[in-house]
C-alpha positions as CSV (number, residue, x, y, z in Angstrom):
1,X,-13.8,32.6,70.1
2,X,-11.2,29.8,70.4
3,X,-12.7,26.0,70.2
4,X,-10.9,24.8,72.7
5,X,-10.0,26.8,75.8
6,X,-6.7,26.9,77.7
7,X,-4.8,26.3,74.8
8,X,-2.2,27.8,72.5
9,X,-2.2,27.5,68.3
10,X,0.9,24.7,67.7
11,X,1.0,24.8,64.1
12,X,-0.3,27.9,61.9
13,X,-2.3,27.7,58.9
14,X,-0.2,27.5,55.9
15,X,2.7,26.7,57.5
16,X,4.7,24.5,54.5
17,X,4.8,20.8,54.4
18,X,2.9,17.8,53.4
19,X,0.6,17.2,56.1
20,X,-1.8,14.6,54.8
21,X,-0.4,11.1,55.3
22,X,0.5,8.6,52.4
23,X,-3.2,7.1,52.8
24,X,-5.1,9.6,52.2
25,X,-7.0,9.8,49.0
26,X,-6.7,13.9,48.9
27,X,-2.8,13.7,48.7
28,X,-0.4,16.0,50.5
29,X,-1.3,19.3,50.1
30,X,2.1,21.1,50.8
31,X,0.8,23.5,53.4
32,X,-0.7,23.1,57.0
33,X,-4.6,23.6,55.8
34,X,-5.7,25.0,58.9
35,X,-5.0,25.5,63.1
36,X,-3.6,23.9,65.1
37,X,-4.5,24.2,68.6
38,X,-2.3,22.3,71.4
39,X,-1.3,22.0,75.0
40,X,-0.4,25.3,76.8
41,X,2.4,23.5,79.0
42,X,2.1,22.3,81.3
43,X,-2.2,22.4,81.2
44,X,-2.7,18.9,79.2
45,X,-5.2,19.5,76.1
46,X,-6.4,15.9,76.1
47,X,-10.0,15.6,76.9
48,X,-11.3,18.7,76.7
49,X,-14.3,20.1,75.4
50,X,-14.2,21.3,72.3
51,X,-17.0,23.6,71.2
52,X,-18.2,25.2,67.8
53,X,-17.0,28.6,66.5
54,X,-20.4,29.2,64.3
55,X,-23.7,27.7,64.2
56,X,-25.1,25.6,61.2
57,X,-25.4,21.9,59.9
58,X,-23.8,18.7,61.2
59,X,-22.7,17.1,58.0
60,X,-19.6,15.5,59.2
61,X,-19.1,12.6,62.1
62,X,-17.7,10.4,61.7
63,X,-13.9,8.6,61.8
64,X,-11.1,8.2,58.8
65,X,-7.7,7.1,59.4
66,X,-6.4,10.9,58.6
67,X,-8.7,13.1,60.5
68,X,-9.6,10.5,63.1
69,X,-12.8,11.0,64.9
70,X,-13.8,14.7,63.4
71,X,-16.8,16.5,62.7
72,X,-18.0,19.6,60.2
73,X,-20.5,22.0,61.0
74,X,-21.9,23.6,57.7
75,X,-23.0,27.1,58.6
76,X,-25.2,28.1,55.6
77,X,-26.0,31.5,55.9
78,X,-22.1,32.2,55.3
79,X,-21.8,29.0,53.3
80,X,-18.6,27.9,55.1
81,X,-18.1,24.3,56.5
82,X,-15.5,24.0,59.9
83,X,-13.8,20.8,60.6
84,X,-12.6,19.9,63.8
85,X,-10.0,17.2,63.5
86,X,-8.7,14.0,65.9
87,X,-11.3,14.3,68.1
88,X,-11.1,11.4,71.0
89,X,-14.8,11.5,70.9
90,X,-17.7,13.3,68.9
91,X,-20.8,14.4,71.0
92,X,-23.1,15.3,67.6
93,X,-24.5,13.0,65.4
94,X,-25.1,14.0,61.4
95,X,-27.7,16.1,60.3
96,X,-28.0,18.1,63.8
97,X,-28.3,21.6,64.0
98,X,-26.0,23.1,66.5
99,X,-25.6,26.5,67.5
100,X,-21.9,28.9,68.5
101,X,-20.4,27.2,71.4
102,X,-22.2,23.9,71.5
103,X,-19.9,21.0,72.4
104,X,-18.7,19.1,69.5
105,X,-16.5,16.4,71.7
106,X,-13.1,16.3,73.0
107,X,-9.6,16.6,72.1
108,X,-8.0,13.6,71.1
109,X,-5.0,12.2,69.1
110,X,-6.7,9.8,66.6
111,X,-6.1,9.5,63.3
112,X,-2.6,10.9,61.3
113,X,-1.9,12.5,64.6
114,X,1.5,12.5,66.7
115,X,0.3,13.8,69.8
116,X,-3.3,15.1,71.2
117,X,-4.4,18.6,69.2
118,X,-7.4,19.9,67.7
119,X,-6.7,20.8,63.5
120,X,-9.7,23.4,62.6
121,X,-10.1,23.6,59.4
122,X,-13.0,26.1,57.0
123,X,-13.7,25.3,53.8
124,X,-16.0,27.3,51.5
125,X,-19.5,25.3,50.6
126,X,-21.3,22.4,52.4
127,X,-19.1,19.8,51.5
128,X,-14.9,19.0,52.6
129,X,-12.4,19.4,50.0
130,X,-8.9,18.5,51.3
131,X,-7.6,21.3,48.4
132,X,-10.4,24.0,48.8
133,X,-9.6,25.3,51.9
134,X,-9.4,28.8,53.8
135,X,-8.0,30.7,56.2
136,X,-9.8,30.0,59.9
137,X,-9.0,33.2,61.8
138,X,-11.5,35.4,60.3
139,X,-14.4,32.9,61.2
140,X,-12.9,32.4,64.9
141,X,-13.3,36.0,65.2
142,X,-16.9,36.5,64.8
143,X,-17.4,35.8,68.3
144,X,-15.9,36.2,71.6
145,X,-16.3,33.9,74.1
146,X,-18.9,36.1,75.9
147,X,-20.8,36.6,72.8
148,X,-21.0,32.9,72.1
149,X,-22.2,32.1,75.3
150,X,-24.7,34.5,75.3
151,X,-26.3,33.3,72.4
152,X,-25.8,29.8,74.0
153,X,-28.0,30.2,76.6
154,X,-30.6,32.2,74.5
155,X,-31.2,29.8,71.5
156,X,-32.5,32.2,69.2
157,X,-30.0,31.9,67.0
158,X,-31.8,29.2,64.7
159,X,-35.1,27.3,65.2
160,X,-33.4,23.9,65.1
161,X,-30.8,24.5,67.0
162,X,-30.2,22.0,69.9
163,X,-27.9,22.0,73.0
């Protein structure tokens, strides 16, 4: 399942670089550290809905000048934690539990950002380390879109989970 629909990936994880800007207290970390998901022209991005790939933990939302607006759902049963990045607005609060496919916000172009895109990023344990990162693929994969929904509507997935 893709966390933003209509869209294509616009810069692929590891691509080489130094993507973090000079402000940033993690440093450049010579490699794109996650997705990139952008426009599919000429279908704008900005604005729309961007919705969780796994269920789990708000522990990020909030706004720094590198990720902009962005938020981390920490999905402990797997203990991975996904980052949504430059957000132009963030629809959970921390310490929510959300489930696959809840909305998350909305594409934007905040932070150390050139044009409106999502970055996903997965990192392993509860809490974000710039360095510590992993390939996101595997974890979009779990579900498809139908799947997601599915469970959506169901809300079994956890006892705390919220719309």
């Amino acid at each position: 399942m893709l966390p933003v629909s209509v869209s294509r990936v616009s810069q692929p994880f590891a691509d080489p670089g130094g993507y973090a800007s000079r402000a940033d207290k993690h440093g450049p970390a010579g490699h794109h550290t996650g997705l990139d998901f952008g426009a599919r022209w000429p279908i704008p991005i900005a604005g729309r809905v961007v919705r969780s790939v796994t269920p789990g933990e708000v522990v990020i939302s909030e706004h720094n000048p590198t990720m902009g607006h962005w938020v981390g759902v920490y999905n402990h049963e797997d203990d991975v934690l996904m980052t949504y990045w430059h957000l132009q607005k963030r629809s959970v609060a921390l310490g929510e539990w959300v489930q696959v496919y809840a909305v998350l916000g909305r594409v934007g172009n905040t932070g150390n950002s050139t044009a409106a895109h999502l970055h996903v990023q997965a990192n392993r344990g509860p809490s974000f380390d710039y360095h510590g990162h992993i390939n996101p693929w595997p974890i979009l994969n779990t579900y498809t879109g139908r799947q997601a929904r599915r469970i959506f509507r169901s809300q079994r997935l956890h006892p705390r989970a919220r719309r």
